[in-house]
C-alpha positions as CSV (number, residue, x, y, z in Angstrom):
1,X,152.5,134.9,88.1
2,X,149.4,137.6,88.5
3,X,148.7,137.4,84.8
4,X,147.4,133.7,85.5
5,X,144.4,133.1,87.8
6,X,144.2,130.6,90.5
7,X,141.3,128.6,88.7
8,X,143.4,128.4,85.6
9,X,146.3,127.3,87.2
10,X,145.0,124.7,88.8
11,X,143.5,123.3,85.5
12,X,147.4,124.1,84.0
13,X,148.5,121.9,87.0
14,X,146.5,118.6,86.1
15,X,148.9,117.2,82.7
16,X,149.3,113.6,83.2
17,X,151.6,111.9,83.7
18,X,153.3,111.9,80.2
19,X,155.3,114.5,81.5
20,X,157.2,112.7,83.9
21,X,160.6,113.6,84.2
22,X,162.9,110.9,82.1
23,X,165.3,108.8,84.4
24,X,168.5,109.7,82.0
25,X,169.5,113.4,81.6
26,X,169.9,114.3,78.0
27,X,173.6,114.7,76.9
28,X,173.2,117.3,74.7
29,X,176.9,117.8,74.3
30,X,177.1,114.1,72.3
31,X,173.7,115.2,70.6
32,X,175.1,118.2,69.4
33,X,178.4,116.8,67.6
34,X,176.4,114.1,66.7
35,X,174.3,117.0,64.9
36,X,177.5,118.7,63.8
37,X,178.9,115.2,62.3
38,X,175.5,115.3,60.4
39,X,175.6,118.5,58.5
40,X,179.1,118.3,57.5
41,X,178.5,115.2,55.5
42,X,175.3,117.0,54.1
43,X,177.6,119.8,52.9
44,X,179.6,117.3,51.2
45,X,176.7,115.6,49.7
46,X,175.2,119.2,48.7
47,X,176.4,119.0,45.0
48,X,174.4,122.0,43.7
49,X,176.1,124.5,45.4
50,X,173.6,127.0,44.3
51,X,170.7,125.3,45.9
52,X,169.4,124.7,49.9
53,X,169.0,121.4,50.8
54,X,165.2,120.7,51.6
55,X,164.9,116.5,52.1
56,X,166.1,113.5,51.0
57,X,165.7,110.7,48.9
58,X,166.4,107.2,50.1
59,X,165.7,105.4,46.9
60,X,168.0,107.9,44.6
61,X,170.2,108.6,47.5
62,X,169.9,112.4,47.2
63,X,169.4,115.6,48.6
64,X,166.3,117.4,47.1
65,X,166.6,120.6,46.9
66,X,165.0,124.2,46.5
67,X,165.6,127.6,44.9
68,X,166.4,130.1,48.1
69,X,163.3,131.6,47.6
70,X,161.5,128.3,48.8
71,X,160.3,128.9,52.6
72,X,162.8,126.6,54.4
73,X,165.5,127.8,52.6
74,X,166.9,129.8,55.8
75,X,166.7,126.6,57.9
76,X,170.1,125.0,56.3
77,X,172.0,128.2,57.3
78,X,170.4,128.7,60.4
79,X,171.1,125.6,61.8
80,X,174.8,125.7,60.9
81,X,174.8,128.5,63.0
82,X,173.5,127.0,66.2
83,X,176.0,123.8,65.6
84,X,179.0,126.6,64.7
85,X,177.5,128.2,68.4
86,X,178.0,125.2,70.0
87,X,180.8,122.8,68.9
88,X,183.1,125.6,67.3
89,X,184.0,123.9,64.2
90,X,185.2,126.6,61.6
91,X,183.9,124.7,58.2
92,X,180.3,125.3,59.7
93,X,180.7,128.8,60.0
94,X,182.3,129.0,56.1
95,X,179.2,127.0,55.0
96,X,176.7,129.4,56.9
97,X,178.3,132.4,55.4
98,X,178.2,130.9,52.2
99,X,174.2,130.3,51.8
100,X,173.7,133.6,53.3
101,X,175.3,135.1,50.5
102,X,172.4,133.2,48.3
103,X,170.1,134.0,50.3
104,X,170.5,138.0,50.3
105,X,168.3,138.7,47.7
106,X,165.2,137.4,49.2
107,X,165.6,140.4,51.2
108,X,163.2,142.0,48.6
109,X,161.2,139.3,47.8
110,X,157.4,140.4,49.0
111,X,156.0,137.9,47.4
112,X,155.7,135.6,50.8
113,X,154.8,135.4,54.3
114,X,157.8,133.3,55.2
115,X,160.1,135.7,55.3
116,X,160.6,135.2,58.3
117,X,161.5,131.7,58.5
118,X,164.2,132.6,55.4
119,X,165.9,135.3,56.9
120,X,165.2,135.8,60.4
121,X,166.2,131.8,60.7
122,X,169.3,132.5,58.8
123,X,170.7,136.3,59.0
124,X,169.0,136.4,62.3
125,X,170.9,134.0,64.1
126,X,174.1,135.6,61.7
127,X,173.1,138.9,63.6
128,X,173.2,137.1,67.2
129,X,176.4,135.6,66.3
130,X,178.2,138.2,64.7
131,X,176.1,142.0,64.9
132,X,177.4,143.1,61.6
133,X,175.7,146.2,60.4
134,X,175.1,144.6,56.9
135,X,173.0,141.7,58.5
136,X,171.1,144.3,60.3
137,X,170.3,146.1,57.4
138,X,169.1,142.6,55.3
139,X,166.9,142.0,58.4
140,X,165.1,145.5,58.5
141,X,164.8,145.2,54.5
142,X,163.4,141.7,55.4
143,X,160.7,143.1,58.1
144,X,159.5,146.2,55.2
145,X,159.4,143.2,52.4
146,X,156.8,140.9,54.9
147,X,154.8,144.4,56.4
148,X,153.7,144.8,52.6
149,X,151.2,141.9,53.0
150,X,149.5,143.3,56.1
151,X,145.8,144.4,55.6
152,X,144.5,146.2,57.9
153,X,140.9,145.6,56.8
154,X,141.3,141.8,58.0
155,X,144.3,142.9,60.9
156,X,146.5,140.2,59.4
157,X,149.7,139.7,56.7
158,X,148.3,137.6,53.8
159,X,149.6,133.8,53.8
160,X,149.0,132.7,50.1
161,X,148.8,134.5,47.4
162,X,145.2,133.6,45.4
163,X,142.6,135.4,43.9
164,X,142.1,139.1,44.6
165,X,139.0,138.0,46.2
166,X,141.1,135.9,48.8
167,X,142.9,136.6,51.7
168,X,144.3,133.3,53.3
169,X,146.2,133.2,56.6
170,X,147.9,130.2,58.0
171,X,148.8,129.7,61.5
172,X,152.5,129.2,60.4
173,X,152.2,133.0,59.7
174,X,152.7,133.4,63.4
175,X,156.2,132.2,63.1
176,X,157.1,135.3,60.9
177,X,155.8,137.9,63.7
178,X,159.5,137.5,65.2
179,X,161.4,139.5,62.4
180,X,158.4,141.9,62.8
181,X,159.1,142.5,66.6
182,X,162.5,142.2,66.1
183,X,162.4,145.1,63.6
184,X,161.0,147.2,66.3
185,X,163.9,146.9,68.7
186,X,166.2,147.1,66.6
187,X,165.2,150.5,64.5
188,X,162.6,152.4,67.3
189,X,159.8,152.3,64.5
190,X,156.6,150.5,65.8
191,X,154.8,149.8,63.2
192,X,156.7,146.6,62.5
193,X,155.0,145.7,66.6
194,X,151.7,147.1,65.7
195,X,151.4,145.0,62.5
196,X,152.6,141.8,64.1
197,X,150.2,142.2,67.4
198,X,147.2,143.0,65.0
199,X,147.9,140.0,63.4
200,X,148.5,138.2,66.4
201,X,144.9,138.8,67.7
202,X,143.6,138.3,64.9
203,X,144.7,134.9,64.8
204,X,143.9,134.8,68.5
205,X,140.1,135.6,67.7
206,X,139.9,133.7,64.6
207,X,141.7,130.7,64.3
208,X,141.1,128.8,67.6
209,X,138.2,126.6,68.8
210,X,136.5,126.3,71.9
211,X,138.6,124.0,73.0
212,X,141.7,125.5,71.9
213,X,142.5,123.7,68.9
214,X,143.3,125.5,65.7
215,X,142.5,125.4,62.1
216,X,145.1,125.4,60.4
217,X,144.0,127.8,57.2
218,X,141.2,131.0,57.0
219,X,140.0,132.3,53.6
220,X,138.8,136.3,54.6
221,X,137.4,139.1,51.9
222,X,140.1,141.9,51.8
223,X,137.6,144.2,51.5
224,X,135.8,143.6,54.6
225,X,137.8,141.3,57.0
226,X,134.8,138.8,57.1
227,X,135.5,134.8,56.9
228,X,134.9,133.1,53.6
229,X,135.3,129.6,54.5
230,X,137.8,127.9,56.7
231,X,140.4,125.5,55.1
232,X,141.7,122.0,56.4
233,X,145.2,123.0,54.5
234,X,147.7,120.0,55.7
235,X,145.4,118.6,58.0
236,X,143.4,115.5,57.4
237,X,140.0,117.5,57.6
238,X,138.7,121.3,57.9
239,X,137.5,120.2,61.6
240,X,140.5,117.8,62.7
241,X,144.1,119.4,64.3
242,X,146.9,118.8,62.7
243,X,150.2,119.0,64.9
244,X,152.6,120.9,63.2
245,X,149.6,123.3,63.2
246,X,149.3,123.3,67.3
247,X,153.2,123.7,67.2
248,X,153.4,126.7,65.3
249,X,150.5,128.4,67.1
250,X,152.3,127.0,70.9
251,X,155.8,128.4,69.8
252,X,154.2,132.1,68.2
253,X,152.1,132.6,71.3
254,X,155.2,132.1,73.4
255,X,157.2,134.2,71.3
256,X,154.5,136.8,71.3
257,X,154.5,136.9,75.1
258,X,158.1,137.4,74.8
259,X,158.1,140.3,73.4
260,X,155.0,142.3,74.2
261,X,154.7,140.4,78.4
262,X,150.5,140.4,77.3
263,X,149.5,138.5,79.2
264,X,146.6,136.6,77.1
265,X,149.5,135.5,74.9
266,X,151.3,133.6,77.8
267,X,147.7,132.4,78.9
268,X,146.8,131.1,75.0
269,X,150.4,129.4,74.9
270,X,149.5,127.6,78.1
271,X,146.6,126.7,76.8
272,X,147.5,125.1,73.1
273,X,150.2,123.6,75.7
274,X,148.0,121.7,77.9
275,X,145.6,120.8,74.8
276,X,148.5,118.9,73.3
277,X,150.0,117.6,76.4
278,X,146.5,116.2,77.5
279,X,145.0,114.5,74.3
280,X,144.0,111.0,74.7
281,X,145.7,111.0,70.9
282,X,148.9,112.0,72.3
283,X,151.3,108.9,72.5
284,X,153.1,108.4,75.8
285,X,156.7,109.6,74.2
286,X,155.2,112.9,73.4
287,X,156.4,112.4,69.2
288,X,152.8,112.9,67.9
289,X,150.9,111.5,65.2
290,X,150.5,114.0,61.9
291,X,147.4,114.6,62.7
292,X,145.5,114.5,66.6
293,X,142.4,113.1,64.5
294,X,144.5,111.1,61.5
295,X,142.9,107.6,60.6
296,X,144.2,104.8,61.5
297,X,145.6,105.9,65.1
298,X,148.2,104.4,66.4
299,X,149.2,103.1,62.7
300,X,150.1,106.2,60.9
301,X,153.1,108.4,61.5
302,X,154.3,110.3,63.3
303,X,155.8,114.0,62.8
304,X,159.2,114.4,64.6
305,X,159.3,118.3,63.3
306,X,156.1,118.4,65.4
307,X,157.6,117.1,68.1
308,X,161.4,119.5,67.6
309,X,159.1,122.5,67.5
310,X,157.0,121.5,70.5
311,X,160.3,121.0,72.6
312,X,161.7,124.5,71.7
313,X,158.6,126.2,72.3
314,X,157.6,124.4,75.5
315,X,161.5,125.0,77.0
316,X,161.0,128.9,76.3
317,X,157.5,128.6,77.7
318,X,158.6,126.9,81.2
319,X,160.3,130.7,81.9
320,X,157.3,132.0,81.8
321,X,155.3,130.7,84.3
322,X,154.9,129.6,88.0
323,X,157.7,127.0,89.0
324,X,155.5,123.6,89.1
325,X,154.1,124.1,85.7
326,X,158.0,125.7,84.3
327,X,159.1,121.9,85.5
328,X,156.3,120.0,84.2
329,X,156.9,121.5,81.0
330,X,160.8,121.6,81.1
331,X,160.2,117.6,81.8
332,X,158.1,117.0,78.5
333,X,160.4,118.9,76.4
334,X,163.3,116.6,77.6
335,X,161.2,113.6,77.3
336,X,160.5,114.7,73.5
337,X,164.4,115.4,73.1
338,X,165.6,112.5,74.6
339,X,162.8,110.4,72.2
340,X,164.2,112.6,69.0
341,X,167.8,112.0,70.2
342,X,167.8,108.3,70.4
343,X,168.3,105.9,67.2
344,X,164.5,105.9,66.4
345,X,164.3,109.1,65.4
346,X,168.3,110.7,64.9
347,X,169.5,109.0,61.7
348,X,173.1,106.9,61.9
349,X,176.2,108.7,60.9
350,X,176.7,109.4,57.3
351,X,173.6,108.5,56.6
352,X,170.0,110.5,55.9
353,X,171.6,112.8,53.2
354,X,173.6,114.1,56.4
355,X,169.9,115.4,58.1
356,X,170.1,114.6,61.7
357,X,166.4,113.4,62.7
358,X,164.2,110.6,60.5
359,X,160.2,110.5,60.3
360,X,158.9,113.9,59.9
361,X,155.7,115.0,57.8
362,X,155.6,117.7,55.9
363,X,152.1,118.1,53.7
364,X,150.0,114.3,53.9
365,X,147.2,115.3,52.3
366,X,149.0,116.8,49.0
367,X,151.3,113.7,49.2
368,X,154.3,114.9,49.8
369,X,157.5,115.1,51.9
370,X,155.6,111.8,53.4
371,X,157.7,109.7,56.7
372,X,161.2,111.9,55.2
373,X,163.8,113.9,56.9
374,X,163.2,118.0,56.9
375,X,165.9,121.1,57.3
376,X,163.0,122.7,60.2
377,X,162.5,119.2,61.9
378,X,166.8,119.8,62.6
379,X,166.7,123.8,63.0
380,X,163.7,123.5,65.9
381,X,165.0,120.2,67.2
382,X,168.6,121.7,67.5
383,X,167.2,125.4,68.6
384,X,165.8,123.1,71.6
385,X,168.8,121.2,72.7
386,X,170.2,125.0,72.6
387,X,167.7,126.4,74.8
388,X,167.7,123.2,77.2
389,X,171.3,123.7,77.7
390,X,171.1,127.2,78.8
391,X,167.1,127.7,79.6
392,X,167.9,130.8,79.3
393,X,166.9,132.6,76.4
C-alpha cells in the first residue's frame, strides 16, 4: 500500500456511487453452463471446420468467420478452455485441441502485433491447463515472432504495418506485453521483459492525456521516435475516448503491475480506473457507450466487450490495492457481470450463432461488426466470471 500516497488515495476513494455493491450475488456457476451450453451449439453451427468463428449474422443466420491468422482467432479456443476449466465437459476440451492444431502455424507469423491475443489467449491458457512442453515451445516461438516488431528507436513493437515512413502503435498493443513477460519466466531470457516495459512506458508517456484518457492510435518516425500525428483509430474523433480503448489500457497497466510490482503501473491502472468509473458519460449499470464522447448520448450503443474487459481487469486490479478501494472495485466488476449476465445482454439458448453475450462494438467508424456478438466480448467476459469466482489470480 506504500507505492500509493495518501493524497492519491483519497482522490481513488471518492467513485460514486455507481459502484454500489448489487443486492443479488452473481451465480456464476448457472452463468458458466449457461456459457458452456452456448459454445457447444456454436461448434455445431461452426460448418467450416477450417475457420475461427469471429461474429454472427442475424439476417443470414451465420457464423462469420476468419482465417487463423485474423487477431481474435485465439479467443474461440481460449475460451473453450476456461468453460472446459470450469464445467468439465470433455467435447470442450476436443474442440479446443482441435483449433489449436490450426492455429500452430501462427507461431511464425511476424507479420502482427496480436500475437498475443492468438496464442497466448489460446496455447496459453492450453499451457495453464495442461504444461505440455510442445505448447511451451509454440509460446516462446510466439514471444520471438512479436519481439521482431520492437524498435528501439521509438521503445515500442509496431502496431500496423504501413509505410516505411510509419510507425503506428495502438493501445491494444498493450494486451500483447503478456506473452512477452510470460516468455521471461518461462525461458530466464530478459529481453522478452525489457522489450515489453520499454513499450509499456512508452505508451505510458505517449498515449495518455492530462486527464488520463487515452488515444487510441500514435503515428512515430522509425528513424527518430518523434510523433507524426496522432490517430482517432476506432474512436469517434482524434480527441474523444473510446472505451474498448480505456479497457485495454486499464487491463495492460494491471497486468503490467503484475508482473514487474512498478509501482507507476498500479498507480496508472488506478487511474484509467477511476476516469472510467467517474465519467458523467458513464451509465449507471457500468455497460458503457462506444465511445465516452459518441453523439447522440444516451441513444447510441453500447459496447458489452468494453464492459467484459473492464470487469476482468478491475477484479485483478482489486488485489492490488488497499482494502476499501479492492471492494469498491470488486463491487463494480460484479455490477458489470451481473448487467452482462442477465437477458439484456447474454443471448437465449441456441441462439446468437451460440456466442454468449449480444451488443458489442467492434470498429463504428469503419462500419463494421456494429451492435453484433464478438469471440473477445465472451473470452474477457468469461475470463471475469473466472477470476470473480476465485479472486485469486
Amino acid at each position: 500500500m506504500n507505492h500509493i500516497s495518501k493524497g492519491f488515495l483519497l482522490i481513488c476513494l471518492s467513485v460514486f456511487c455507481a459502484c454500489a455493491k448489487t443486492d443479488k450475488l452473481l451465480d456464476v456457476s448457472t452463468a458458466m453452463e449457461n456459457a458452456a451450453s452456448q459454445y457447444a451449439c456454436m461448434k455445431s453451427l461452426l460448418v467450416e471446420r477450417d475457420r475461427f468463428p469471429k461474429t454472427y449474422n442475424p439476417y443470414l443466420d451465420r457464423l462469420q468467420t476468419s482465417a487463423s491468422d485474423w487477431w481474435c482467432s485465439g479467443f474461440y479456443p481460449g475460451t473453450l478452455f476456461y468453460l472446459y476449466e470450469a464445467t468439465g465437459k470433455p467435447e470442450l476440451l476436443e474442440e479446443a485441441q482441435r483449433m489449436l492444431a490450426l492455429l500452430e502455424k501462427e507461431q511464425y507469423n511476424t507479420e502482427t502485433h496480436d500475437i498475443g491475443f492468438m496464442m497466448y489467449c489460446s496455447y496459453g491458457n492450453a499451457y495453464r491447463i495442461n504444461p505440455r512442453p510442445e505448447y511451451r515451445d509454440i509460446l516462446i516461438q510466439s514471444a520471438n515472432s512479436l519481439i521482431t516488431r520492437f524498435n528501439p528507436k521509438v521503445g515500442c513493437i509496431k502496431s500496423h504495418n504501413r509505410k516505411p515512413e510509419e510507425f503506428v502503435v495502438i493501445i491494444d498493443n498493450m494486451m500483447n506485453l503478456e506473452l512477452l513477460f510470460w516468455a521471461t519466466q518461462a525461458t530466464g531470457d530478459s529481453t522478452y521483459h525489457h522489450i515489453a516495459v520499454s513499450h509499456a512506458n512508452t505508451t505510458l508517456k505517449n498515449h495518455f492525456r492530462p486527464d488520463n484518457s487515452l488515444y487510441h492510435a500514435l503515428n512515430y518516425n522509425p528513424e527518430t521516435g518523434a510523433i507524426n500525428h496522432y490517430i482517432s483509430g476506432q474512436g469517434c474523433s482524434e480527441h474523444s475516448v473510446w472505451a474498448r480503448g480505456q479497457a485495454w489500457g486499464l487491463y495492460g497497466y494491471t497486468m503490467t503491475y503484475r508482473f514487474t510490482k512498478d509501482s507507476k503501473y498500479l498507480n496508472q491502472a488506478i487511474k484509467i480506473a477511476e476516469f472510467q468509473l467517474n465519467h458523467p458519460n458513464m451509465p449507471e449499470d457500468l455497460i458503457p457507450y462506444w465511445d465516452y464522447d459518441a453523439p447522440g448520448i444516451p441513444n447510441t450503443l453500447r459496447d458489452a466487450s468494453a464492459a467484459a474487459i473492464n470487469a476482468s481487469g478491475l477484479l485483478e486490479l482489486s488485489q492490488y490495492v488497499p482494502d476499501e478501494l479492492s471492494k469498491q472495485y470488486r463491487n463494480s466488476a460484479e455490477s458489470i457481470l451481473q448487467t452482462l449476465s442477465s437477458s439484456q445482454y447474454t443471448a437465449s439458448s441456441g441462439t446468437n450463432g451460440g456466442f454468449i453475450l449480444k451488443h458489442s462494438a467492434g470498429n463504428i467508424p469503419a462500419m463494421t461488426e456494429i451492435d453484433v456478438p464478438l469471440t473477445y466480448a465472451d473470452y474477457y467476459y468469461v475470463e471475469a466470471l473466472k477470476r470473480y469466482q476465485s479472486l485469486s489470480f
